[in-house]
N, C-alpha and C positions, 0 to 999 in steps of 0.2 A: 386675654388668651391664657387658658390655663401651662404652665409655666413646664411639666414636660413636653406640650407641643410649642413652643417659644424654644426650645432647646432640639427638638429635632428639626427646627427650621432654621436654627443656628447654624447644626450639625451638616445638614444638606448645602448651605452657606459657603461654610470653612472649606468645606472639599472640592466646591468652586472655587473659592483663591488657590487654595495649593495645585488644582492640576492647572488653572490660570500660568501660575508661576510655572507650572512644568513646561506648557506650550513653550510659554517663554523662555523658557531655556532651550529646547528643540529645536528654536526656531534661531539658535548660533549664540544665543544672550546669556550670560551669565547668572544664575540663579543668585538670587538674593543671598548675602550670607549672615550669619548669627553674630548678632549684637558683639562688638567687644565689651568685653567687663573684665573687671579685676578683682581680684581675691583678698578683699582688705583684711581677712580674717581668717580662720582657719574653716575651711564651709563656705563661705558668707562670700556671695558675688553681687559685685555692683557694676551696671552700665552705666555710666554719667550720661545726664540729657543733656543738649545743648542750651545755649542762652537763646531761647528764639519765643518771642510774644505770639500772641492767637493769630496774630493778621499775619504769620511769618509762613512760609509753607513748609518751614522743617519743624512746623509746631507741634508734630507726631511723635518727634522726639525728643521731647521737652522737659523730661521728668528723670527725676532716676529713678531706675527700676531695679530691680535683680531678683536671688533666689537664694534660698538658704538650705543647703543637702546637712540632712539628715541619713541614719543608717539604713532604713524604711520606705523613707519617701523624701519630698521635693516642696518646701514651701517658697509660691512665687508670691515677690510685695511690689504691688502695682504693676501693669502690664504693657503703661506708654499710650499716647493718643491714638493708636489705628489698630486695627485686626492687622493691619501688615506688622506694624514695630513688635503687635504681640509673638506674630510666627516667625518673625527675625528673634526675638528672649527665647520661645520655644525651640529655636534650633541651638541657641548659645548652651541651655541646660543639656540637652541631647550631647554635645558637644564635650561636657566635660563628668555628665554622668550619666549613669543607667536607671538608677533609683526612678522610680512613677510619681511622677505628679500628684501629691495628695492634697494639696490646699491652694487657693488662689487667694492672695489678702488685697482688699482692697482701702488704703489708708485716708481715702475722703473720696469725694465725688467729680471732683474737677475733671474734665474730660482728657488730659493728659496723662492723668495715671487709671481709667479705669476703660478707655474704646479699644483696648487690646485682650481683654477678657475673652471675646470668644472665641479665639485661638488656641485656649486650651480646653473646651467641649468636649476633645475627642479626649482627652484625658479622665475624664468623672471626677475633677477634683470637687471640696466643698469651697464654694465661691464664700470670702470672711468678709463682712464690715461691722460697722458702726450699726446699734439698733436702727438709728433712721437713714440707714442708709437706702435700703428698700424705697420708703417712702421720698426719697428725692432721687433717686434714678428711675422710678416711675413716672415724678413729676418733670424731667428733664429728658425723659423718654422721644419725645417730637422737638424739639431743641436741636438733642446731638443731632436728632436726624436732618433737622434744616440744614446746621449751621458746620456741620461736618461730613456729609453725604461723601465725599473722598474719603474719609479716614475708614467709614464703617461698611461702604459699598454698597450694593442691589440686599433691595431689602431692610437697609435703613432701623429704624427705631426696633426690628425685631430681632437686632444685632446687640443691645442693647443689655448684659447680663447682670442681673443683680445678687443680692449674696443668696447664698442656702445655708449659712449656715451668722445670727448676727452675734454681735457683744453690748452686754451691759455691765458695766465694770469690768471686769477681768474673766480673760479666757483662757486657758493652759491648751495648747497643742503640744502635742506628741511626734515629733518626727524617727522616733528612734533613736536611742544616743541622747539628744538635746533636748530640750525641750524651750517653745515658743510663749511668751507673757503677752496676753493681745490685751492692748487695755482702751477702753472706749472713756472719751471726755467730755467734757462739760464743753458750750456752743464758746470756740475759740479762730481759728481760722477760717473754720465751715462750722457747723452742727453734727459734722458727721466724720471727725478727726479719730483717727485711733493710732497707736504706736504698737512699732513692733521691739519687744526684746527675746535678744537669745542670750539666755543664761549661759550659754556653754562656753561663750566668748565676750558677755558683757557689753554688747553691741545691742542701740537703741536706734532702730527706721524712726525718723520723725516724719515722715510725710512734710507735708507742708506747715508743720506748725515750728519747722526751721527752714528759715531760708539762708543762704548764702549766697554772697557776689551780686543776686539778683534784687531786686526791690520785692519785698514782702507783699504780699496781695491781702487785704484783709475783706473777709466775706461776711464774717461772723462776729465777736465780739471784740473788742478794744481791749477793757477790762479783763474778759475771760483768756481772751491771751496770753498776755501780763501776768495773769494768775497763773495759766500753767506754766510759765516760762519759770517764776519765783517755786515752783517747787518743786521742779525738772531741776532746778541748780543745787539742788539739795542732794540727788544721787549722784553716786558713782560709779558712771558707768564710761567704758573700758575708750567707747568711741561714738560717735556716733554718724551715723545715713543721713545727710537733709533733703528733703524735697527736691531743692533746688541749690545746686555749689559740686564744691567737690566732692568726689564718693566718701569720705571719711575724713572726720574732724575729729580735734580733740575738744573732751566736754568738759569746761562750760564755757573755755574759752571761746567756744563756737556757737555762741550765742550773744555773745556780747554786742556785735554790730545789729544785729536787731531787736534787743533791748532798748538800745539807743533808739534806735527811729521809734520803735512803738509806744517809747518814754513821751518823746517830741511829740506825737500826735496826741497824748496824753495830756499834756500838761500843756498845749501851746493850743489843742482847742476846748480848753477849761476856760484858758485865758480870753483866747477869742467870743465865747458866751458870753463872758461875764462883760467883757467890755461892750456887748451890742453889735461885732462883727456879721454883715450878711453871712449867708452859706458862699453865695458865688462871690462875697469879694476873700472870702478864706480858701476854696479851695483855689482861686489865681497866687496867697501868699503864704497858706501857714506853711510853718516847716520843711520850705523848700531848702535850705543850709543841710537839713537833716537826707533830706530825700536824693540831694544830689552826686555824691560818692559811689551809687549804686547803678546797678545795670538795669537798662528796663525800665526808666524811675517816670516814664509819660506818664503811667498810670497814680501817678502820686496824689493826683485831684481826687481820683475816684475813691481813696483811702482817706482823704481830707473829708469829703461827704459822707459817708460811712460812721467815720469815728463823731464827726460834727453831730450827726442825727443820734445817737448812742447816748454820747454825753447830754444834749440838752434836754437831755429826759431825767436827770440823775435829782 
């Protein structure tokens, strides 16, 4: 479907849920209200997502998200799993300013931070990822729509927005006043990780290639990880957004707990190769010590497979 009619079927979409929500409010109910966030910065707003896994039903708001005001305009970083949690962030911005929406960033492909995108359509901002990001929310295009048809509603997979505008290497945005570093990386959490820094306050969005409190989910490399982690600990920067923990950590001490674990699945399935360990009797035992202090850690098998398959290729 050529991509401005996916965008005025979007558009006709969104104006279904808001006047949805309107009935619903006429009808005695209290309309939805705007995301809390906090102002870790001077600009820089953060919603903290809950601790809730895929199969959780408050899995919509799973992520942090927030927005960065500029003097111009409005950069939002990642949107939260639903068109609803998105028009719940889009009332929070409305909320605390005026400035127009001119960018929508999207900092990987997980469906927690990118099925609230088209809640801001009516805005014309330029939707940002990762060069491949396109080519995996195409490929994940009838996915979301199976496997999330709540979060994205009637109409499903053409709810589904990808960037218009992508990154390789580095991108300078312009908000007015500040200016935004968008930098695309090599295949580490996903293949399609990017960070956001704002120079104006030394504040670093990691998406998901930092987690906190939660167990790290790994999609993409073990190594590549690891690599970015080692030269991310090299800057200094003021604080930073994880994916997943609290809205702002100090860096680099706020990496250190998953260092650790992605050290463990490093080195304990090197070891597990070389001694002859199957796959399935590693992921019932490697680096369960590792994996166990964290929230969410069921999924530790699926990172034991992952990292297993990676390494015994080296």
């Amino acid at each position: 479907m050529p991509h401005g009619q996916n965008l005025t079927r979007v558009a006709r979409f969104l104006a279904a849920v808001v006047a949805g929500y309107s009935a619903f409010a006429a009808g005695s109910q209290p309309q939805p209200p705007g995301l809390s966030v906090a102002e870790i910065a001077d600009g820089v707003f953060v919603h903290q997502g809950a601790h809730a896994d895929i199969d959780d039903p408050a899995r919509s708001d799973s992520a942090n998200i927030g927005f960065i005001v500029g003097s111009e305009c409005v950069a939002v970083i990642d949107t939260g799993g639903s068109v609803a949690t998105g028009i719940a962030l889009r009332t929070a911005i409305a909320q605390h300013t005026a400035v127009r929406i001119c960018y929508v960033i999207n900092t990987h492909v997980h469906f927690d931070h990118v099925l609230g995108n088209a809640a801001f359509i009516d805005d014309e901002p330029q939707f940002v990822g990762h060069e491949n990001l396109v080519q995996a929310m195409g490929g994940n295009r009838e996915f979301f729509a199976e496997e999330f048809p709540d979060e994205l509603g009637p109409g499903g997979a053409d709810h589904v927005i990808s960037p218009t505008l992508t990154v390789s290497g580095e991108q300078t945005l312009d908000l007015g006043g500040r200016t935004l570093s968008i930098f695309a990386h090599a295949t580490a959490h996903t293949d399609t990780d990017v960070t956001v820094y704002d120079r104006k306050t030394g504040t670093l969005w990691t998406g998901d290639l930092l987690f906190m409190e939660r167990l790290p989910i790994l999609d993409g490399s073990l190594k590549g990880w690891l690599k970015w982690m080692a030269a991310a600990r090299d800057q200094d920067y003021s604080r930073v957004v994880p994916g997943h923990g609290p809205a702002s950590a100090a860096w680099p001490d706020a990496a250190n707990a998953q260092e650790q674990y992605l050290s463990a699945l490093l080195s304990d399935g090197r070891a597990a190769i070389a001694e002859g360990v199957f796959l399935e009797d590693a992921m019932e035992s490697m680096s369960r010590e590792s994996a166990a202090p964290w929230q969410l850690n069921a999924r530790h098998p699926r990172n034991v497979s992952r990292a297993y398959r990676e390494l015994e290729w080296e």
